[in-house]
N, C-alpha and C positions, 0 to 999 in steps of 0.2 A: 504493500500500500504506500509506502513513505518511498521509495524507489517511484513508483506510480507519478505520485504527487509533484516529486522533484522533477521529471522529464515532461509531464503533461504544462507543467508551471513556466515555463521556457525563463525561468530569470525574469518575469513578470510581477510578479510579487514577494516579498521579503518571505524567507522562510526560518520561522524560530525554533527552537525545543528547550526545556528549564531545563536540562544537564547536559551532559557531554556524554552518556551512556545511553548512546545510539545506535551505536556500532557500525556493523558494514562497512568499516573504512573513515566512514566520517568526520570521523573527532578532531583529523587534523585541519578541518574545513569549514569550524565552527570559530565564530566572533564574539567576543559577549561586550556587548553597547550599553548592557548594564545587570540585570537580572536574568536575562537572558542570552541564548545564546542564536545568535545568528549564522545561516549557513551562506556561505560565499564559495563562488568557483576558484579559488586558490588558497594552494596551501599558506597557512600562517604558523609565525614561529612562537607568537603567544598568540592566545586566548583573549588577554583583554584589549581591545580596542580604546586605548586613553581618554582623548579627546568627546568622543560622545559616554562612553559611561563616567567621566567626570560631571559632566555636564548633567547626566540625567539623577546620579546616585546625589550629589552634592543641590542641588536647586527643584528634583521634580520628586524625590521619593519619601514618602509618610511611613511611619510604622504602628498605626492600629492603636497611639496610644500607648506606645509602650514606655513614652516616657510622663504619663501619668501616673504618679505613686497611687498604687490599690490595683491596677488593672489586673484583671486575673489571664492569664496565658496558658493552655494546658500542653499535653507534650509536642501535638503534632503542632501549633501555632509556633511554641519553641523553635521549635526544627524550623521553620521558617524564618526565623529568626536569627538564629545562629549563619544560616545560611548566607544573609544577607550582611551579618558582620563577616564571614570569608570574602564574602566579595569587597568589602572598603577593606578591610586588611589584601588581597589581593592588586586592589586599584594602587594603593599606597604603593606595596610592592614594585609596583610598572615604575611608577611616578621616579622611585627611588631608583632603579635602572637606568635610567633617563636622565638622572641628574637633579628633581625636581625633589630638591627636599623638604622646600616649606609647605610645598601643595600635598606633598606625602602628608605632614603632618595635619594639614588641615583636615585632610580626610579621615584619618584616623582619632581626631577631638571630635568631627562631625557624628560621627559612629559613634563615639559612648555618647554624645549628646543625645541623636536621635534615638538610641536603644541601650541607655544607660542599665544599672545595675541594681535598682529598685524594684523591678520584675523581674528580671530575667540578670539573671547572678550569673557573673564569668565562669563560676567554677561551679559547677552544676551537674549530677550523674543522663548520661542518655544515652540512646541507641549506638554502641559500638564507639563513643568517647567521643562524636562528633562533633558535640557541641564546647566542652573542653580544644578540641583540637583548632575551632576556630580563635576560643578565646587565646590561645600559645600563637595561633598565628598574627594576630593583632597588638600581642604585648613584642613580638619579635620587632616590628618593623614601628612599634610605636617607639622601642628604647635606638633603633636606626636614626630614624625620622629626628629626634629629640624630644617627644612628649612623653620624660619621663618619671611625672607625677603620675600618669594614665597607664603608662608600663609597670609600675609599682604596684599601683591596685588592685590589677589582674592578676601579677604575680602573686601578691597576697591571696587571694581567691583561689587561684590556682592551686597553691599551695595547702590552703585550708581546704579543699575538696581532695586532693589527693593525699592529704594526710587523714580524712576521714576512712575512703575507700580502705586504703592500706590496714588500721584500726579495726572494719569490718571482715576484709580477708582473713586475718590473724586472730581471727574470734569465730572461725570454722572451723579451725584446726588447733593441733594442741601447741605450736608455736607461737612467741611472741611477736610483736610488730618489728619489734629491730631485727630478729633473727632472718624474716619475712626481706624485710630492707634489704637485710645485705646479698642475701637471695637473688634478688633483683637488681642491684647493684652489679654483685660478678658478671651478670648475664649480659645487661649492660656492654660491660666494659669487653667480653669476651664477643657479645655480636659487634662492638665498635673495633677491634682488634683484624676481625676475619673481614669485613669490611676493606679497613688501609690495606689488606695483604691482598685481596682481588683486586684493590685498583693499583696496585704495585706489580700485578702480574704472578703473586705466589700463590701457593693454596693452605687454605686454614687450615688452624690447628685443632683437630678435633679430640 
């Protein structure tokens, strides 16, 4: 059908989809102008298209209230959510490639502005760590950028959601949380180890 669509459409009309989990090839051939992703007849070497998803994420995009204290959000709004702090932590990212570090930054205060921490907390459990994963990606390029009263925050969040998790682990089993830690620490360091040896050309130490 989506084969269909794209040959019947002659480049006539814009064609979007919310993710890049399309397949059949296409991923290298999507744009995102801001929430979504546009499909263009050539290959691209990023994803975000700067100029119009500045423009549409920074001056056209609302978020449902989330920055009224009391809104209530449940999982799947979340996930919408978090999504949309990937994408201004991602925009930053370009911006910061590019050379553009105060616009990085701007985007990245725009984001906790718009979808601050009064609903919707940086550090927060969800489907496969997702939302987590965005908040690490926001505080990365916030302590880049220079906004790092806003890097700090998260970081704290961060920290206090992953020191809970760990807490909970280690109260399933008959191990403590440090012993837990360092568990995860070795593994760590031992997948960061085999890691520099493939890209050195040798092979891990198993």
């Amino acid at each position: 059908i989506i084969l269909n669509l794209i040959a019947s459409n002659g480049w006539k009309r814009p064609i979007y989809f919310t993710s890049t989990q399309v397949g059949m090839g296409l991923n290298n051939f999507l744009r995102r102008d801001g929430l979504t992703f546009r499909l263009v007849p050539a290959r691209v070497t990023t994803d975000v298209n700067v100029k119009p998803m500045f423009e549409n994420m920074m001056k056209k995009f609302t978020s449902g209230h989330a920055d009224v204290k009391g809104v209530y959000f449940d999982e799947e709004n979340r996930r919408h959510l978090y999504t949309m702090r990937q994408s201004y932590a991602d925009l930053a990212k370009e911006l910061l490639a590019k050379g553009k570090k105060e616009e990085a930054k701007e985007v990245v205060l725009h984001s906790d502005k718009l979808i601050p921490d009064i609903n919707v907390p940086y550090g927060i459990p969800s489907r496969v760590e997702l939302h987590n994963q965005a908040s690490l990606s926001l505080m990365e390029v916030a302590y880049e950028c220079g906004a790092t009263e806003l890097a700090k925050k998260i970081s704290a969040a961060l920290n206090k959601d992953f020191s809970q998790h760990m807490e909970y682990l280690a109260s399933l089993g008959d191990m403590s949380k440090k012993q837990l830690e360092d568990i995860l620490m070795n593994y760590s360091q031992q997948k960061f180890m085999e890691q520099m040896q493939e890209q050195q050309g040798g092979q891990p130490n198993r």
